[in-house]
DRENDO-1510 file (C-alpha; in Angstrom, 1 decimal, always signed):
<recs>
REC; n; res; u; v; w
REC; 1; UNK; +15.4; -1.9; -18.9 .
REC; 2; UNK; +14.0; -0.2; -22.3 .
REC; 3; UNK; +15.8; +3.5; -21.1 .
REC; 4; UNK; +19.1; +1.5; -21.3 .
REC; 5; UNK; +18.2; +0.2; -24.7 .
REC; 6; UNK; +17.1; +3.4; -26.6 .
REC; 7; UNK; +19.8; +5.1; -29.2 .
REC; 8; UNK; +20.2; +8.1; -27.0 .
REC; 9; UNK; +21.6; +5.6; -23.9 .
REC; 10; UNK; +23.7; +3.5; -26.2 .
REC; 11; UNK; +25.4; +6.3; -28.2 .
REC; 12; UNK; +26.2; +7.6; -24.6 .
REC; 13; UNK; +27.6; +4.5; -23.2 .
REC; 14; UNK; +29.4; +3.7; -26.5 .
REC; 15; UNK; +31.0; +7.2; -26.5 .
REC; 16; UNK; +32.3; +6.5; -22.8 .
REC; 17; UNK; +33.6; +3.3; -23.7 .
REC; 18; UNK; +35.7; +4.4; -26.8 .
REC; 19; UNK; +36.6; +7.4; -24.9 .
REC; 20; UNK; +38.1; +5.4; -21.7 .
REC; 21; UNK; +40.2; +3.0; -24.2 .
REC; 22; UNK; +41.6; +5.9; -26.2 .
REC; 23; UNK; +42.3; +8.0; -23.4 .
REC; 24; UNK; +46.0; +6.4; -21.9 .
REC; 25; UNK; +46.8; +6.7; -25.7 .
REC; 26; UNK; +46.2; +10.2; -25.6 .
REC; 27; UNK; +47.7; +10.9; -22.6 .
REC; 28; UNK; +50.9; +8.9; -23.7 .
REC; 29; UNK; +51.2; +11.6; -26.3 .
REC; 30; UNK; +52.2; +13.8; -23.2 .
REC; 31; UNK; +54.6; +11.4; -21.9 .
REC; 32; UNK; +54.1; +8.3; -19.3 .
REC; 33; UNK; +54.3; +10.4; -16.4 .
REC; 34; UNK; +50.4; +11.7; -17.2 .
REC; 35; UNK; +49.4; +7.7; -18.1 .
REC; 36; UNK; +50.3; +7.7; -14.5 .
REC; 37; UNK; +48.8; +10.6; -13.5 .
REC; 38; UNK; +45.4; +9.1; -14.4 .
REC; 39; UNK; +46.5; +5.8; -13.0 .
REC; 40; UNK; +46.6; +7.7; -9.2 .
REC; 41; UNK; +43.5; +9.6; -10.1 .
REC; 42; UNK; +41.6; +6.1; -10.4 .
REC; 43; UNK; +43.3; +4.7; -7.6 .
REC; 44; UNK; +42.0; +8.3; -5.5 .
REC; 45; UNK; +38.6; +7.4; -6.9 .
REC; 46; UNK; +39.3; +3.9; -5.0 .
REC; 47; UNK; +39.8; +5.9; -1.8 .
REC; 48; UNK; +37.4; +8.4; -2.7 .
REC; 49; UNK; +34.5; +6.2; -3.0 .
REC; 50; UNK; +35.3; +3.7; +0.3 .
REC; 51; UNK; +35.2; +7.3; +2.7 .
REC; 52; UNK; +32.4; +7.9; +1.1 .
REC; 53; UNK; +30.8; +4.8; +2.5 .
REC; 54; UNK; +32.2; +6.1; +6.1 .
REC; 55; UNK; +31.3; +9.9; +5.5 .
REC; 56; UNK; +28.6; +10.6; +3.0 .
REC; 57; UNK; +26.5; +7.3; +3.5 .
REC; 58; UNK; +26.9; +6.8; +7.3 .
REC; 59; UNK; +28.0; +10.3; +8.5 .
REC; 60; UNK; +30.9; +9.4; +10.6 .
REC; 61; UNK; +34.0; +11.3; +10.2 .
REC; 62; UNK; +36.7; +9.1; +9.4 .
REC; 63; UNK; +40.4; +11.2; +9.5 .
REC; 64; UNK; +42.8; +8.0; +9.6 .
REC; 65; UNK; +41.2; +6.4; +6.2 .
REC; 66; UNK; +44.7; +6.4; +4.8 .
REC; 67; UNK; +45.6; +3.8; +7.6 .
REC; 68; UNK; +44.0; +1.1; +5.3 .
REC; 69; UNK; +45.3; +2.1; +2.5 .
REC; 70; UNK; +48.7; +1.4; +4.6 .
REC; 71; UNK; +47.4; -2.0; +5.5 .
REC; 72; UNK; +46.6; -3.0; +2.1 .
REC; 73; UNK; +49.9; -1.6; +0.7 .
REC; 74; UNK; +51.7; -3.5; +3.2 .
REC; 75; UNK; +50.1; -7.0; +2.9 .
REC; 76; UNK; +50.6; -7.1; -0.9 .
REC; 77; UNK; +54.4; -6.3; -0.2 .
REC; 78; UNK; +54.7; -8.8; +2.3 .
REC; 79; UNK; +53.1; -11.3; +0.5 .
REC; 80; UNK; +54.9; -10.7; -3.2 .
REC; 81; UNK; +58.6; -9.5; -2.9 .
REC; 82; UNK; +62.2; -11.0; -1.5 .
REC; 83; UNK; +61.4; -9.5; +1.4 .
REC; 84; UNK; +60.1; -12.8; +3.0 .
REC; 85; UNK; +60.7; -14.8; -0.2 .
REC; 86; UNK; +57.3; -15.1; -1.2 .
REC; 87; UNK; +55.5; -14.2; -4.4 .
REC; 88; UNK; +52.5; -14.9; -4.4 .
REC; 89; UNK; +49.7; -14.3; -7.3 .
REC; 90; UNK; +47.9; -10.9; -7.2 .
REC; 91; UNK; +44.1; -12.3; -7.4 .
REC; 92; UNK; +45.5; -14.3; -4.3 .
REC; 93; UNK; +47.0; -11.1; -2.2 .
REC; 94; UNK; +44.5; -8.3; -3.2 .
REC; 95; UNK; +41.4; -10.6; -1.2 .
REC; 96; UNK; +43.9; -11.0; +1.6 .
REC; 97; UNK; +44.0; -7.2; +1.7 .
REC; 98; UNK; +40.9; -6.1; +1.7 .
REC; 99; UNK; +39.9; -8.4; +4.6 .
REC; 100; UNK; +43.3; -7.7; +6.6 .
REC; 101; UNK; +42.2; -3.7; +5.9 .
REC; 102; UNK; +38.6; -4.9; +6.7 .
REC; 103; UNK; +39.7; -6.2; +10.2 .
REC; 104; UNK; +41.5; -3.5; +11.0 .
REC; 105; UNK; +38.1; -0.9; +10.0 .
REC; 106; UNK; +36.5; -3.1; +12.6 .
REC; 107; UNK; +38.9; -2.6; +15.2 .
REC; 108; UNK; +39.0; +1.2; +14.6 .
REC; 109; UNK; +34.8; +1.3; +14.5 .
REC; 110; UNK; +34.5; -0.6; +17.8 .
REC; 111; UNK; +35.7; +1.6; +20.3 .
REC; 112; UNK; +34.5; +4.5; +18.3 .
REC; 113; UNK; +30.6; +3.3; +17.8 .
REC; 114; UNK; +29.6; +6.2; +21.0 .
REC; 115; UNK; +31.4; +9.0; +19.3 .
REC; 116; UNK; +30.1; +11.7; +16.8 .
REC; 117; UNK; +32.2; +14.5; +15.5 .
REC; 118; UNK; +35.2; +15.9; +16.7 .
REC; 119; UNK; +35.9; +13.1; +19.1 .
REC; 120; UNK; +35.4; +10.8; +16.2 .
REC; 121; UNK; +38.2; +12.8; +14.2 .
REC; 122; UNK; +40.5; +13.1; +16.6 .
REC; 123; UNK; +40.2; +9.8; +17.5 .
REC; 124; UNK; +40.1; +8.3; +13.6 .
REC; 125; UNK; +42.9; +10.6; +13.3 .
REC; 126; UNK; +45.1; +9.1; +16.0 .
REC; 127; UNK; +44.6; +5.9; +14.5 .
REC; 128; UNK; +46.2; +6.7; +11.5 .
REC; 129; UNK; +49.0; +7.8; +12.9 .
REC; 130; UNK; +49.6; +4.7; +14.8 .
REC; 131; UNK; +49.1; +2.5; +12.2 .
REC; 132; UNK; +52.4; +5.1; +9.9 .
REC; 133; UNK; +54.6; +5.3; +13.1 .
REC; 134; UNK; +53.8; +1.3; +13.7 .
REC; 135; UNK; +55.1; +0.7; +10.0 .
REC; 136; UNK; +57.8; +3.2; +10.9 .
REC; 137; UNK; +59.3; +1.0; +13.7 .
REC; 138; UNK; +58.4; -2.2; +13.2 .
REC; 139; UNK; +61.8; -3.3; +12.2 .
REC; 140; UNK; +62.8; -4.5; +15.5 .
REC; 141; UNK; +63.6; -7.1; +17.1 .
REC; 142; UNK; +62.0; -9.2; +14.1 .
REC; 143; UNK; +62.4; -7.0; +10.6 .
REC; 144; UNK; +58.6; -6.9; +9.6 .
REC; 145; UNK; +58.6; -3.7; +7.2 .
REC; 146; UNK; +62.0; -2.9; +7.2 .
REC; 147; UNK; +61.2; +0.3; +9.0 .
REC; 148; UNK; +61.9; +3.8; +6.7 .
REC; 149; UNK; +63.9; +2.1; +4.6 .
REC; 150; UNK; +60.5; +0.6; +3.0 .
REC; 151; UNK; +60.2; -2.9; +0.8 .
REC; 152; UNK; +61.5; -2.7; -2.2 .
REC; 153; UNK; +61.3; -5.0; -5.2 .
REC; 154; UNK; +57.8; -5.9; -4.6 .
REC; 155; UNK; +56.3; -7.9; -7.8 .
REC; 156; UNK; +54.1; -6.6; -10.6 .
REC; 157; UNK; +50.7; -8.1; -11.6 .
REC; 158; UNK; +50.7; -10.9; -13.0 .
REC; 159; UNK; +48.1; -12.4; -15.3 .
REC; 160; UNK; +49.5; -15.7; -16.9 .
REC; 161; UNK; +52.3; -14.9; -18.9 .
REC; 162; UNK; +51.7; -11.4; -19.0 .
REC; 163; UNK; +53.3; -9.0; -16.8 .
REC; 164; UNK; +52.2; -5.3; -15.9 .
REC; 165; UNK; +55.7; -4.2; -16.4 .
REC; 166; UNK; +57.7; -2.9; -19.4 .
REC; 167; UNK; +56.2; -2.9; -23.0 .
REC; 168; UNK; +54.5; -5.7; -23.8 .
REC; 169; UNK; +53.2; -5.8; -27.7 .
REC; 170; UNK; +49.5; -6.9; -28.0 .
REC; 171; UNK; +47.4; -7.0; -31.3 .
REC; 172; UNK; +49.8; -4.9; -33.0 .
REC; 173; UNK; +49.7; -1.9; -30.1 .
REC; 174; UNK; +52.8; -0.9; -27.8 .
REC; 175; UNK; +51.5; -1.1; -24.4 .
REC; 176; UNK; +53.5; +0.3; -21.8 .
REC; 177; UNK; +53.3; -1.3; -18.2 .
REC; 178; UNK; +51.2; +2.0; -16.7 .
REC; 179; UNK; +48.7; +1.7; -19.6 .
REC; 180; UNK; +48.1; -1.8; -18.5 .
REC; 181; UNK; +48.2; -0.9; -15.3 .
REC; 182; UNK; +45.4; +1.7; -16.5 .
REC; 183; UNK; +43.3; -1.2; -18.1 .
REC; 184; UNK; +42.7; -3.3; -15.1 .
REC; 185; UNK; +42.2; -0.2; -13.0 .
REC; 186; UNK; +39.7; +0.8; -15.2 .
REC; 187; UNK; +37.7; -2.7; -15.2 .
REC; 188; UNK; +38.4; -2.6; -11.1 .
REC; 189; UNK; +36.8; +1.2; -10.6 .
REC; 190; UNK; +33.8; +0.0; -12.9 .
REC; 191; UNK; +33.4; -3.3; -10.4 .
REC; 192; UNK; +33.9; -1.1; -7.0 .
REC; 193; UNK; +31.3; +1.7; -8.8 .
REC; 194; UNK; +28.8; -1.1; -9.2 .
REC; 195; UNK; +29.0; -2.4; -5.3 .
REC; 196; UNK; +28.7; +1.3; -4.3 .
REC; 197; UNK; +25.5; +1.7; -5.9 .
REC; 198; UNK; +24.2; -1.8; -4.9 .
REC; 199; UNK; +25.4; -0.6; -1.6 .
REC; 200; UNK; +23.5; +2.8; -1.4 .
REC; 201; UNK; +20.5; +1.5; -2.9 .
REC; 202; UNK; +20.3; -1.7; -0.6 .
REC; 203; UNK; +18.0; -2.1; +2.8 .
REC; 204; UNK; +22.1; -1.2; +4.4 .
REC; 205; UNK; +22.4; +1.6; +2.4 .
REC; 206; UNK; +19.3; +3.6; +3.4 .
REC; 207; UNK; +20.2; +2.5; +7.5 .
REC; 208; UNK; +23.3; +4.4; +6.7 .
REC; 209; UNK; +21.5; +7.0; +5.6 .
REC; 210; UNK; +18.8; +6.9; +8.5 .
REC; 211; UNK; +22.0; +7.0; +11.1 .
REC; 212; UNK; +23.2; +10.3; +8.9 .
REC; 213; UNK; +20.1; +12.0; +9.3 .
REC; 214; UNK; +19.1; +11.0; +13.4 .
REC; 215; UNK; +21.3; +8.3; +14.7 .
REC; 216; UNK; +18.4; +8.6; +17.7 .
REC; 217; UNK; +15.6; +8.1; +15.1 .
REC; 218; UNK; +17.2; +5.2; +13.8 .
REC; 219; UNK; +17.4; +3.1; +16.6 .
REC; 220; UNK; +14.0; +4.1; +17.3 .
REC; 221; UNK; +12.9; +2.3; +14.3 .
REC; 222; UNK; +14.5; -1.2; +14.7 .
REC; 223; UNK; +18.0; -0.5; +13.2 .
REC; 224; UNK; +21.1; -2.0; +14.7 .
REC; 225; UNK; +23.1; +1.1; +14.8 .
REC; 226; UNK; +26.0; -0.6; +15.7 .
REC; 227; UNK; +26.4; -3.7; +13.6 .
REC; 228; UNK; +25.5; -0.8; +10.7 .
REC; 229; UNK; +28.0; +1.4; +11.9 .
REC; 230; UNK; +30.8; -1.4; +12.4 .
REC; 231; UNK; +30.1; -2.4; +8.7 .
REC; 232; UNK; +30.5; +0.9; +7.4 .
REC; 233; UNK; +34.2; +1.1; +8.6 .
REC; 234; UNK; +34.5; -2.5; +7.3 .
REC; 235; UNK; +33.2; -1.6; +4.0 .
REC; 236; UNK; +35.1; +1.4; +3.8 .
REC; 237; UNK; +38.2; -0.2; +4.7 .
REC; 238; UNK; +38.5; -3.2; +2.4 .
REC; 239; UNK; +38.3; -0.4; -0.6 .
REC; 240; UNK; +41.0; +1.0; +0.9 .
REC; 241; UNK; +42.8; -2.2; +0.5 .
REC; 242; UNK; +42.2; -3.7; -2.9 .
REC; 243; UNK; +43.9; +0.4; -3.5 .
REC; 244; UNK; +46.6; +0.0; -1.6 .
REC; 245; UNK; +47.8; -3.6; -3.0 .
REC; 246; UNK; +47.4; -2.0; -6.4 .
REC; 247; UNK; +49.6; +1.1; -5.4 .
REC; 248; UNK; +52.3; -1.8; -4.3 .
REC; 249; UNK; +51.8; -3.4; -7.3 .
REC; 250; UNK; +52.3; -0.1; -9.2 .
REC; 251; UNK; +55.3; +1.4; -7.7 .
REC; 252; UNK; +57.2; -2.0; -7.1 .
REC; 253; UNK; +58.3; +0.3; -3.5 .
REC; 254; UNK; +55.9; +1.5; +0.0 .
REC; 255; UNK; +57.5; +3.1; +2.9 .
REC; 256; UNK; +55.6; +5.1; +5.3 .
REC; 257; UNK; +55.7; +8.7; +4.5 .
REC; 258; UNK; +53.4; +7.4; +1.4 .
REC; 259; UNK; +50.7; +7.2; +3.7 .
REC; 260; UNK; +50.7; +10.5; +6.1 .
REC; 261; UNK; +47.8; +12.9; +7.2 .
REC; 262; UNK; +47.7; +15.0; +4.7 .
REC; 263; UNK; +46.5; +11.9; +2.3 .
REC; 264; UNK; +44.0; +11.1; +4.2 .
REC; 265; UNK; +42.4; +15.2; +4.5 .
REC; 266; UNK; +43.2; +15.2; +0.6 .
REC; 267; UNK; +40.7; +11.6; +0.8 .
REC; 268; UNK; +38.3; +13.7; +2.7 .
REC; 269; UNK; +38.6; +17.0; +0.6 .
REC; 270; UNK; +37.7; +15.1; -2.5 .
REC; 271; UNK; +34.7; +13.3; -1.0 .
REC; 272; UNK; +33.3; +16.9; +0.6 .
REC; 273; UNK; +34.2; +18.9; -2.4 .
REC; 274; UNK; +32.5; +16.2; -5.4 .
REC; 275; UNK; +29.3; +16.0; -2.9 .
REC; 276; UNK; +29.0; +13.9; +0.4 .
REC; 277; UNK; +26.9; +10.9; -0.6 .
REC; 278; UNK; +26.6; +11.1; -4.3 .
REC; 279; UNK; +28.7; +8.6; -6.2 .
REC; 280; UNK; +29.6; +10.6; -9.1 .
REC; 281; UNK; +29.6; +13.7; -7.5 .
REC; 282; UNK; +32.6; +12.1; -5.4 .
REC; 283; UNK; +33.8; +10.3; -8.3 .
REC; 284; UNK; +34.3; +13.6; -10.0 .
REC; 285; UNK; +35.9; +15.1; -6.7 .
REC; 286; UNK; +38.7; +12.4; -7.0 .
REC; 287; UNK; +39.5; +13.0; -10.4 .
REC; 288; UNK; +39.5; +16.9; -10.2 .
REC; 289; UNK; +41.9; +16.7; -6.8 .
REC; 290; UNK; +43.8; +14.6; -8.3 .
REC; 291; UNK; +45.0; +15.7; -11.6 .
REC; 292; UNK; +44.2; +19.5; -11.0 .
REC; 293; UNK; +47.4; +19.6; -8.4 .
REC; 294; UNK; +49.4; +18.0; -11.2 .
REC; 295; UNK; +48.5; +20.2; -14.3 .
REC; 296; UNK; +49.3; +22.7; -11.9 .
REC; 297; UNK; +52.7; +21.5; -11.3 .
REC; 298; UNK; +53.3; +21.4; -14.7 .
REC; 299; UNK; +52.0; +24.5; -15.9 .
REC; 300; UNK; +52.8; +27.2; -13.2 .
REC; 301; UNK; +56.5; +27.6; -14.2 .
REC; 302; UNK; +56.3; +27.7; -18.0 .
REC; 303; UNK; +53.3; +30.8; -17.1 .
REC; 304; UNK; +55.5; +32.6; -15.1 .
REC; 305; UNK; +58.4; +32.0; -17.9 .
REC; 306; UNK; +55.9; +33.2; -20.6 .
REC; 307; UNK; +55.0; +36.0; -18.7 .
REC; 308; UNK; +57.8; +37.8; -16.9 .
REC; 309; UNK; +60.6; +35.9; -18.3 .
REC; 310; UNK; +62.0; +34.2; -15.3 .
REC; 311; UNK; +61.0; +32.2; -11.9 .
REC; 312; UNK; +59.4; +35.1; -9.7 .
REC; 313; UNK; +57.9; +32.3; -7.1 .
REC; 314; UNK; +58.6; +28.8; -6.1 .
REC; 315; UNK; +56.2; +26.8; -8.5 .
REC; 316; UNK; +55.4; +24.2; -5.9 .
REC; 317; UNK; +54.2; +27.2; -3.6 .
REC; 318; UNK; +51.7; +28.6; -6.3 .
REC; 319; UNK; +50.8; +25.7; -7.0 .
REC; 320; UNK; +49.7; +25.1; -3.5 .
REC; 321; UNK; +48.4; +28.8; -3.3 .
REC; 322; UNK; +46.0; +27.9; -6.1 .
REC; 323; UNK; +45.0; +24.8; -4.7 .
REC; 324; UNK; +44.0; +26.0; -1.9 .
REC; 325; UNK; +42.3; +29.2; -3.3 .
REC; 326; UNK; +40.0; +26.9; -5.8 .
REC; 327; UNK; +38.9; +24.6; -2.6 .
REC; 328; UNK; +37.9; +27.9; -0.7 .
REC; 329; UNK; +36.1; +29.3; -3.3 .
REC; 330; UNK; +34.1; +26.1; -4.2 .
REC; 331; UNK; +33.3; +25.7; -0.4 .
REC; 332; UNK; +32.1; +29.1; -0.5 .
REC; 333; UNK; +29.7; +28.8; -3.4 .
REC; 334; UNK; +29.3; +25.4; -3.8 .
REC; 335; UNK; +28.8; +24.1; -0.1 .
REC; 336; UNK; +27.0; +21.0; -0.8 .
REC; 337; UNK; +30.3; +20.1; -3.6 .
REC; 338; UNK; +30.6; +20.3; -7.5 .
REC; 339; UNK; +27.8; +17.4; -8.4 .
REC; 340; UNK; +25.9; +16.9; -4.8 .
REC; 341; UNK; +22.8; +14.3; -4.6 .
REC; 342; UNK; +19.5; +16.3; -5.0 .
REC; 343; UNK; +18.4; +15.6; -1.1 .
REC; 344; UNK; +21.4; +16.9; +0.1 .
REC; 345; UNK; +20.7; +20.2; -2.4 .
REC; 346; UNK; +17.0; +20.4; -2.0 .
REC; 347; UNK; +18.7; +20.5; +2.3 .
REC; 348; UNK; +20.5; +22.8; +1.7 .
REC; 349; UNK; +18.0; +25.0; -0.3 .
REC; 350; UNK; +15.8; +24.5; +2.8 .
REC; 351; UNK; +18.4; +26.0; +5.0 .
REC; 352; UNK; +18.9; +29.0; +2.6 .
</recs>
């Protein structure tokens, strides 16, 4: 407790604070489209940190994660737009989520609970897909999602009288609706962080880990691999939930070519790249991943304009090209990821 009180510790955690509060202010000075930016980046962190559960704590490759971010997405639009005339409270739809997403992590971890590896991708993959193309079609013969064509006109948080869209003016500051938005992401990420690290330090978090390391040697000792195994999927899942209601909530539209393959290797990328099993390693994997492509974006054509004066290649393909060319090179020299937890480093060294 005293290495939290000392001046050193508090001067930290007071500079993080002040930093965190400033920072959609700052990025407003940009325009909203970066307050937004960093809104997806926390939501990615979401994500980021419920694979992690599925990959880095338990080992088990998990390539349809995106499915319950699909679920939760869906639920909250279900539950708070004309779609089905209901409009229900947030607090009341996000819970509903999570254990919708939740049951849905246990039905893809129960068949699954004999595979390792590539069978366990392709088949985590294939669930994925399912669950987009399901969305896709279920429009007929009863109009669940309205197929493509998405829900639209889904409801904003709510808290009282205050509403998370348009400019609301609060002790003499202009708040936009994706700097409130920012706000309660913020105090979620903070809340999720805090389970995770319960989590990984808990008597479930270190069978996880022993299933990781020898799945074999775990059993061996007295651990129910597959209740373990089943409630890392859960876990996972329900994350993926509470991010997808938010990402309703956000955009006020979902269809289902938000939620493809490529999200869900972009999920994966992040968790590998910031460090399998380290919180802020994977933390910091989320955040780079997702505001890297997007200063990219932004930057690449002005560059080229500076430069040579005109366009010389589509900026959305060197963006890409650059993308892809950081991720090799990190996974080249930085094979355990950015920030990786010192067992998996000291492994790694061992290997060496």
């Amino acid at each position: 407790m005293k290495q939290w009180l000392n001046p050193r510790s508090t001067l930290g955690i007071t500079l993080i604070v002040v930093a965190l509060v400033a920072l959609p202010f700052v990025a407003a000075m940009g325009g909203q489209a970066w307050v937004r930016i960093l809104n997806f980046a926390i939501l990615y962190v979401f994500l980021a940190l419920g694979l992690n559960i599925v990959v880095g704590f338990a080992g088990l490759l998990d390539l349809g994660y995106i499915a319950f971010y699909a679920v939760g997405a869906y639920v909250y639009a279900l539950l708070a737009s004309p779609h089905f005339g209901l409009h229900w409270p947030f607090w009341v739809i996000l819970p509903i989520g999570a254990m919708v997403a939740c049951f849905f992590g246990v039905l893809l971890g129960s068949p699954t609970l004999k595979l390792r590896g590539d069978y366990l991708a392709i088949v985590t993959l294939g669930f994925g897909e399912i669950i987009r193309i399901f969305l896709n079609n279920l429009n007929a013969p009863i109009n669940v999602t309205n197929g493509a064509q998405g829900i639209t006109m889904i409801d904003p948080v709510a808290i009282g009288g205050l509403k998370f869209s348009g400019t609301t003016q609060i002790f003499g500051f202009s708040l936009s609706g994706p700097q409130k938005y920012y706000y309660l992401l913020v105090a979620l990420a903070i809340l999720v962080i805090i389970i995770n690290l319960r989590l990984q330090n808990s008597r479930i978090g270190r069978a996880w880990q022993a299933i990781r390391e020898d799945e074999i040697a775990a059993k061996a000792v007295g651990i129910n691999t597959r209740n373990i195994k089943l409630l890392a999927f859960a876990m996972g899942a329900s994350f993926g939930g509470i991010a997808g209601g938010i990402f309703s909530a956000m955009q006020g539209f979902v269809s289902p070519e938000s939620f493809s393959l490529t999200e869900s290797i972009m999920i994966l990328a992040m968790v590998v790249l910031g460090g399998m099993g380290h919180i802020p390693g994977v933390i910091l994997g989320a955040v780079l991943l997702s505001i890297l492509p997007e200063a990219l974006r932004y930057g690449v054509g002005p560059i080229q304009m500076a430069l040579f004066g005109k366009m010389l290649v589509d900026p959305e393909s060197v963006r890409m090209l650059i993308f892809g060319l950081a991720l090799v090179l990190v996974m080249r020299f930085k094979p355990a990821g950015l920030w990786p937890s010192p067992e998996r480093k000291r492994e790694l060294q061992g290997d060496a």
